[in-house]
C-alpha positions as CSV (number, residue, x, y, z in Angstrom):
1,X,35.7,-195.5,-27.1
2,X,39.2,-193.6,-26.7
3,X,41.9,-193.8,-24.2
4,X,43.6,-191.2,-22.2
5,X,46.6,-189.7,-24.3
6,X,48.9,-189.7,-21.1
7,X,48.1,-193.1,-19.3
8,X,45.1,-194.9,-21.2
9,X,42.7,-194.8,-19.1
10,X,39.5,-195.5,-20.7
11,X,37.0,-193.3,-22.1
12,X,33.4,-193.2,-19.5
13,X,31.6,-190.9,-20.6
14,X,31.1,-187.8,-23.1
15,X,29.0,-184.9,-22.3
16,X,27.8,-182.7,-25.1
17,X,27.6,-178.9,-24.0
18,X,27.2,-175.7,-26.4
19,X,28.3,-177.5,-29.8
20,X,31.1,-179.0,-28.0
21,X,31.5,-182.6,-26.9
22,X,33.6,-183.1,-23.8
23,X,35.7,-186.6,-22.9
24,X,35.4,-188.1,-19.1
25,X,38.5,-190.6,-18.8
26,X,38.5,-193.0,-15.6
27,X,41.5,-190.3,-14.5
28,X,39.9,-187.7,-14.8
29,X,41.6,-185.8,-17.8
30,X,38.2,-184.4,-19.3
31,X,39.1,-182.7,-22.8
32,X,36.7,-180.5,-25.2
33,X,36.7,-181.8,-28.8
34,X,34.9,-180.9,-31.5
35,X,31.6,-183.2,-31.9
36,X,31.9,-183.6,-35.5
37,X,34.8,-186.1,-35.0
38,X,34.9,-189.2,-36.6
39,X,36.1,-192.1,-33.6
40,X,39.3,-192.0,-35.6
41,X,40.2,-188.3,-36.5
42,X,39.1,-188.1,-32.5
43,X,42.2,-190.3,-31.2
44,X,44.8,-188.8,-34.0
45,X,43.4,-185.5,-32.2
46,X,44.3,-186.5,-29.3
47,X,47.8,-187.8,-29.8
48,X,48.3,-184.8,-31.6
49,X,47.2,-182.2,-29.3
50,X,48.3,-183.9,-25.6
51,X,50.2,-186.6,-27.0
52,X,53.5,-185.0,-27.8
53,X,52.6,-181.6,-26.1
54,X,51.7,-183.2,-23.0
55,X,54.1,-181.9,-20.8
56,X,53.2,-178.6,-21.5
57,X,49.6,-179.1,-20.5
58,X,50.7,-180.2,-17.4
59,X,53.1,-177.7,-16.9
60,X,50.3,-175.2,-17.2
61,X,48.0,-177.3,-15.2
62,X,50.1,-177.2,-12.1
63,X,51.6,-173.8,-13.1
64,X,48.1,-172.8,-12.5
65,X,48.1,-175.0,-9.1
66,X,50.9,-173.4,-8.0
67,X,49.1,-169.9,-8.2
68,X,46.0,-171.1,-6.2
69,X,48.0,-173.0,-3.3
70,X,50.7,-170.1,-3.2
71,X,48.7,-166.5,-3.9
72,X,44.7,-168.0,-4.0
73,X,42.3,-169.1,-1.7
74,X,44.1,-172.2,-1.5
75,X,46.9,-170.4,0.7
76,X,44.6,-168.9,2.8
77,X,43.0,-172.5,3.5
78,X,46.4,-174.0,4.0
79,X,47.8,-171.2,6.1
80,X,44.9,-170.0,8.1
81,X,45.4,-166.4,6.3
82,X,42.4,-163.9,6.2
83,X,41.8,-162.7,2.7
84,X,43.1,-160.0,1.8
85,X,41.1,-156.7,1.8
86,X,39.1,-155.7,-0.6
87,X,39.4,-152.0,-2.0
């Protein structure tokens, strides 16, 4: 069982999909990993790939955000804006 890399939340579940293994935590961070993993090669994994870098994966996660709610269909829900026309 692993914990969340940003707040520990535990591990629920794990979902194996097309050779890759993907990690449910209770908050709902859901990373692919690589199935082979041992249970301790998995959480050095972890910490090495959010741990430090985690602020960048958020920083593209709501980067991304940002682009639905601003430009995507997310304005248009928020605002009441008709789609724009397609060509």
């Amino acid at each position: 069982m692993q914990t969340c890399p940003f707040c520990g939340a535990p591990e629920t579940d794990r979902v194996d999909l097309d050779g890759h293994r993907v990690l449910v935590f209770r908050c709902m961070f859901s990373p692919t990993v690589d199935p082979a993993l041992s249970e301790e090669a998995l959480a050095r994994h972890l910490v090495t790939a959010y741990g430090e870098p985690g602020s960048e994966y958020f920083r593209r996660a709501c980067d991304r955000l940002h682009l639905f709610v601003v430009q995507g269909e997310g304005a248009r829900v928020i605002t009441g804006r008709p789609a724009p026309p397609t060509p």
